[in-house]
DSSP file (Angstrom, degrees, kcal/mol; ACC not computed):
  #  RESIDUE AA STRUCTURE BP1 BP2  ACC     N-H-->O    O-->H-N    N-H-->O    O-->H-N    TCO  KAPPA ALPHA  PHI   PSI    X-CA   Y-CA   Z-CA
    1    1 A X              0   0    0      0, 0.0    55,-2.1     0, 0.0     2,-0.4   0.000 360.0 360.0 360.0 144.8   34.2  137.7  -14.0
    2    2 A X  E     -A   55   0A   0     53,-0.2    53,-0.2    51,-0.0     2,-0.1  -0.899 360.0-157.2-111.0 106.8   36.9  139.4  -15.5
    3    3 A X  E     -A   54   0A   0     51,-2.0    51,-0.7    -2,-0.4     2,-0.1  -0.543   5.9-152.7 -84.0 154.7   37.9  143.5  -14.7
    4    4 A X        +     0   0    0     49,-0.2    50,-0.2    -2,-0.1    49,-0.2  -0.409  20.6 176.0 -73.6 174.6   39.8  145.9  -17.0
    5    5 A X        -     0   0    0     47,-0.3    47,-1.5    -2,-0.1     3,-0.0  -0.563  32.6-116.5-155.7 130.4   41.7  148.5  -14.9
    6    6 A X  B     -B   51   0B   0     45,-0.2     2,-0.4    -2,-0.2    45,-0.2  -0.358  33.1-125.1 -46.9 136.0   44.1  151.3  -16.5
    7    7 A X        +     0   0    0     43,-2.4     2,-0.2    44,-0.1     5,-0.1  -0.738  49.7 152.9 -81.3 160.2   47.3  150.6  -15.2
    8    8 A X    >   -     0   0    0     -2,-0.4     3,-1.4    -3,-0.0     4,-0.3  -0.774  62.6 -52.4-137.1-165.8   48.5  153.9  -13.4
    9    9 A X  G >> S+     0   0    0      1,-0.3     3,-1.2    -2,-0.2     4,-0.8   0.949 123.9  51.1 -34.4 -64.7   50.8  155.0  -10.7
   10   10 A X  G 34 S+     0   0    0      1,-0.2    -1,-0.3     2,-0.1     4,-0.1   0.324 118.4  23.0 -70.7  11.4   49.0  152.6   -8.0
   11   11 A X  G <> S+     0   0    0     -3,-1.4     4,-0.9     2,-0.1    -1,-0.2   0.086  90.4  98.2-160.0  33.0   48.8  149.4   -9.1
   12   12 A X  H <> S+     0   0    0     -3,-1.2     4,-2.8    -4,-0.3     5,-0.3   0.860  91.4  57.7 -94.9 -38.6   51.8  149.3  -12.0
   13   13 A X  H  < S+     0   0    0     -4,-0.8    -1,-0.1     1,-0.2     4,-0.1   0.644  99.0  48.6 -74.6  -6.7   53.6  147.7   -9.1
   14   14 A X  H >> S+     0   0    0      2,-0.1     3,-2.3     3,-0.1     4,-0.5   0.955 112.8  48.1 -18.0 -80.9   51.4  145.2   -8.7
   15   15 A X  H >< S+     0   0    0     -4,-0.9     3,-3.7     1,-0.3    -2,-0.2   0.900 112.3  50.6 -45.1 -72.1   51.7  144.6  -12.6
   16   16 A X  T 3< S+     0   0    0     -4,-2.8    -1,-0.3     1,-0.3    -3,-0.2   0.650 100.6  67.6 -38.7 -25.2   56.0  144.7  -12.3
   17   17 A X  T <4 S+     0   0    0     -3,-2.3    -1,-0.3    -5,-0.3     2,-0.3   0.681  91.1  72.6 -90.3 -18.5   55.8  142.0   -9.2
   18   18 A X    <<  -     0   0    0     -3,-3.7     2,-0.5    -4,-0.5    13,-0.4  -0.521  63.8-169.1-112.2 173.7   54.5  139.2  -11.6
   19   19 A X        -     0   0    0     -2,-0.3    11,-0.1    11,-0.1    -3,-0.0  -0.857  29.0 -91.0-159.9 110.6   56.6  137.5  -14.1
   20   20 A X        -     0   0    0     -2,-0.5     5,-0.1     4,-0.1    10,-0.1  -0.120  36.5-112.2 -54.5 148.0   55.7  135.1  -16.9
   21   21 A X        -     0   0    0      1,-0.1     3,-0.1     3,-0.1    -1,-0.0   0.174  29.1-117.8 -81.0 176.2   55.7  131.5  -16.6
   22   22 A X  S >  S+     0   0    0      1,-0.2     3,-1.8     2,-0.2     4,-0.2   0.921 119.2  51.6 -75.3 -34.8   58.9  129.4  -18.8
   23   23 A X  T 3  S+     0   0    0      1,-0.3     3,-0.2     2,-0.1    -1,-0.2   0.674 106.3  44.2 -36.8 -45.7   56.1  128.0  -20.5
   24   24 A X  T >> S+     0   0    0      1,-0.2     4,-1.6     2,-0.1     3,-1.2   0.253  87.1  94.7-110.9 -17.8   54.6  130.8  -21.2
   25   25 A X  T <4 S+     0   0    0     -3,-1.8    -1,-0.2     1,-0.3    -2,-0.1   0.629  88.2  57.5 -64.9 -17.7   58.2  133.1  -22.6
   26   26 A X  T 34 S+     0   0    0     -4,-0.2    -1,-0.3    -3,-0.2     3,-0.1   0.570 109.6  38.5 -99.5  -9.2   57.4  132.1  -26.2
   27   27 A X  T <4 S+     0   0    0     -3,-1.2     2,-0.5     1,-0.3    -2,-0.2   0.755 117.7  29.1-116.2 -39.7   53.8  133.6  -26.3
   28   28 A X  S  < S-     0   0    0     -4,-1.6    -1,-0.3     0, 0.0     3,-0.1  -0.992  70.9-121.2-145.9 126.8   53.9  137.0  -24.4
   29   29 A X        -     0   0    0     -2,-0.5    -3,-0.0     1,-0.1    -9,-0.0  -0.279  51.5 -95.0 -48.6 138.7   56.6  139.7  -23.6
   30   30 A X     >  -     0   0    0      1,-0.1     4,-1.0   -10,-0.1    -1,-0.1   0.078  35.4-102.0 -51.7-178.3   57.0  140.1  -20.0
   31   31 A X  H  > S+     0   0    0    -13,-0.4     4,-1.7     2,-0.2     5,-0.2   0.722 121.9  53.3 -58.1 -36.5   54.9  142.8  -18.1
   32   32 A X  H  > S+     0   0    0      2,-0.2     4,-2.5   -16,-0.1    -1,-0.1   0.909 108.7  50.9 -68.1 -37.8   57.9  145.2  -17.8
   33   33 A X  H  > S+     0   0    0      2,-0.1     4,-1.4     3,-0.1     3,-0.4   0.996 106.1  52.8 -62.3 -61.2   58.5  145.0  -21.7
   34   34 A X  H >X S+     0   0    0     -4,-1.0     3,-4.8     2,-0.3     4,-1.5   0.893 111.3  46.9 -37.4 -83.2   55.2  145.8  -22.5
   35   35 A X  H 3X S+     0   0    0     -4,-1.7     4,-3.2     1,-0.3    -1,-0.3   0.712 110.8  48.1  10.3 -82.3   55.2  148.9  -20.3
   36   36 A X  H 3< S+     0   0    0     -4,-2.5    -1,-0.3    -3,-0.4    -2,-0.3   0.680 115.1  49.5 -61.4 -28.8   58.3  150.1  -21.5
   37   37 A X  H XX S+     0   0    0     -3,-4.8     4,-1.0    -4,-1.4     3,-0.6   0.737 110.2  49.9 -92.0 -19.7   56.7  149.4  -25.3
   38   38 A X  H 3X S+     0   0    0     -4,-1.5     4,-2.2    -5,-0.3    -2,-0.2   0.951 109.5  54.7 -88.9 -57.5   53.4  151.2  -24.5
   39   39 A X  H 3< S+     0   0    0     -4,-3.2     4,-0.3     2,-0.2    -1,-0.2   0.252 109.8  44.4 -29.3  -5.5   55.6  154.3  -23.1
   40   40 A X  H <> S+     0   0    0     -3,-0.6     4,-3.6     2,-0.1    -1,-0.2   0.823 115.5  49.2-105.7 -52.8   57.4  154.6  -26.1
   41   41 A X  H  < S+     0   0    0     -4,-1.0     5,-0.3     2,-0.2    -2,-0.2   0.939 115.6  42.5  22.9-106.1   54.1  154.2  -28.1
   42   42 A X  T >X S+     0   0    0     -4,-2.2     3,-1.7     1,-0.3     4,-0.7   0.733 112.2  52.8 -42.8 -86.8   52.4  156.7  -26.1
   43   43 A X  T 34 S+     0   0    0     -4,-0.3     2,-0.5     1,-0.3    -1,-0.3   0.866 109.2  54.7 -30.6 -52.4   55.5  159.5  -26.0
   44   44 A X  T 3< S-     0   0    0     -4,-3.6    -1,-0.3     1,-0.1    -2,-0.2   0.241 124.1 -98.8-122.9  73.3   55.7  159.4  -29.5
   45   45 A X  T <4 S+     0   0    0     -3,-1.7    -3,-0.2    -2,-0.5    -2,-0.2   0.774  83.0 115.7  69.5  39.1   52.4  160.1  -30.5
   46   46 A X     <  -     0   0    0     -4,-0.7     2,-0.3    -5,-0.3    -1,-0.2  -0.116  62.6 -98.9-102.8-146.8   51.1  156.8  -31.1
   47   47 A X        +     0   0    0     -2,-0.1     2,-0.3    -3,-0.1    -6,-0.1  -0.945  40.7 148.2-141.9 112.2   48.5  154.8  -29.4
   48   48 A X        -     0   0    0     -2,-0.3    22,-0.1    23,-0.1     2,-0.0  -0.944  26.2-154.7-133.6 162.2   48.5  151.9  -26.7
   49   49 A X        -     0   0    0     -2,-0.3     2,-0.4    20,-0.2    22,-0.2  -0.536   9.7-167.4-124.8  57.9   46.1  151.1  -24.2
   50   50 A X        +     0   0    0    -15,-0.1   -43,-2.4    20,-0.1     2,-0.3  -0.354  21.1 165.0 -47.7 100.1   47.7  149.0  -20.9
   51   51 A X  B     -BC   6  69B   0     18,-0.9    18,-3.1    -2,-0.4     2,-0.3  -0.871  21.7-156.9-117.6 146.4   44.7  147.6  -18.9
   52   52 A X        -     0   0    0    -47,-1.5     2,-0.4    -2,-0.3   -47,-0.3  -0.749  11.6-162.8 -82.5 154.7   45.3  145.2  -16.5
   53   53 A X        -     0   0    0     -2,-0.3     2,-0.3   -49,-0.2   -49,-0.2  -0.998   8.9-175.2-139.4 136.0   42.5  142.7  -15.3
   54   54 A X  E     -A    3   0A   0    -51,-0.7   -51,-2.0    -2,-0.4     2,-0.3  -0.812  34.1 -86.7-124.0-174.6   41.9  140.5  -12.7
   55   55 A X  E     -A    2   0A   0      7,-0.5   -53,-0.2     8,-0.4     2,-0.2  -0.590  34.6-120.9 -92.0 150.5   39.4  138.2  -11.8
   56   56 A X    >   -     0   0    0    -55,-2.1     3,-1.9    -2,-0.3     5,-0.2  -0.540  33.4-112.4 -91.7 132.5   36.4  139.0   -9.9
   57   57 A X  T 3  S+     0   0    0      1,-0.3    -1,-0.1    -2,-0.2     6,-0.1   0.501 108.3  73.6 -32.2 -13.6   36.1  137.0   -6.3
   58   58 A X  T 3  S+     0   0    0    -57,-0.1    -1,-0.3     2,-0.0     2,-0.2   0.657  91.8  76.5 -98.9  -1.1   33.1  134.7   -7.2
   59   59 A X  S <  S-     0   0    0     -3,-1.9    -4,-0.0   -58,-0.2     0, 0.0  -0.569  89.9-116.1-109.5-165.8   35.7  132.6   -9.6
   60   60 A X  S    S+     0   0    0     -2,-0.2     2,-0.2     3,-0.0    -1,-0.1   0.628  78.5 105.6 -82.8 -15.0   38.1  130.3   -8.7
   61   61 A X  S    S-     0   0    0     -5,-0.2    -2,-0.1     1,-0.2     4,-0.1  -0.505  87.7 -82.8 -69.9 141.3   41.1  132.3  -10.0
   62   62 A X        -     0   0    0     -2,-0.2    -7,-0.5     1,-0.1     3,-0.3   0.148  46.3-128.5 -23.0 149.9   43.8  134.3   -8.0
   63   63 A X  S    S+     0   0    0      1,-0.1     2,-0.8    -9,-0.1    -8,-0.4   0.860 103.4  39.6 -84.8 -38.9   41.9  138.0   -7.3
   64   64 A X  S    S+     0   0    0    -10,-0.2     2,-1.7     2,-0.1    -1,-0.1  -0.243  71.2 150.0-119.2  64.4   44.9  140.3   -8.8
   65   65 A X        -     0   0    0     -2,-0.8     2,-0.4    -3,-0.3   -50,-0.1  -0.833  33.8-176.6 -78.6 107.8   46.0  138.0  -11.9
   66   66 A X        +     0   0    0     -2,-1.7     2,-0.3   -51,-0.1   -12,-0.1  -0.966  15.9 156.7-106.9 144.6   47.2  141.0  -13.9
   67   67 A X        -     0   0    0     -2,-0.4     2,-0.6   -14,-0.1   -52,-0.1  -0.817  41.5 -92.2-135.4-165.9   48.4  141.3  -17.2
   68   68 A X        -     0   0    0     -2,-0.3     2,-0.6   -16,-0.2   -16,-0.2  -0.882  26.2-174.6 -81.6 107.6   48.9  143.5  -19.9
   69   69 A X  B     -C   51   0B   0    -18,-3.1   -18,-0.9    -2,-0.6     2,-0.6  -0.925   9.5-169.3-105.2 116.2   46.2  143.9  -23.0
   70   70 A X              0   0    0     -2,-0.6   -20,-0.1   -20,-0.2    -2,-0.0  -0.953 360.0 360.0-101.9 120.8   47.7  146.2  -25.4
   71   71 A X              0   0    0     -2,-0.6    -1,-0.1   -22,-0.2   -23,-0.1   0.055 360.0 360.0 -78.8 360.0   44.8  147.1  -28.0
């Protein structure tokens, strides 16, 4: 099962510690860009939403796979 979570204070360094695969550079902005693009967002008056999610214990996936969804 898969949680959302608001990133905040506590667990944005989590977030900052993982780093897309090479495979992966062509499809998604790192976690730190994102951030930094939802903070600019958000300060001037727009709208983003940065949830992270992981996976729930009962699957077979890492428990604190986070990423970014911006909505």
């Amino acid at each position: 099962m898969i949680h959302l979570e608001k990133i905040n204070g506590e667990n944005v360094w989590d977030i900052l510690k993982l780093k897309v695969s090479d495979s992966q550079k062509s499809f998604v902005a790192g976690n730190d860009i994102s951030i930094i693009e939802a903070y600019a967002t958000i300060t001037s008056n727009g709208y983003a939403f940065p949830f992270g999610y992981h996976m729930s214990q009962r699957t077979r996936l890492p428990n604190r796979c986070m990423s970014l969804l911006d909505l």
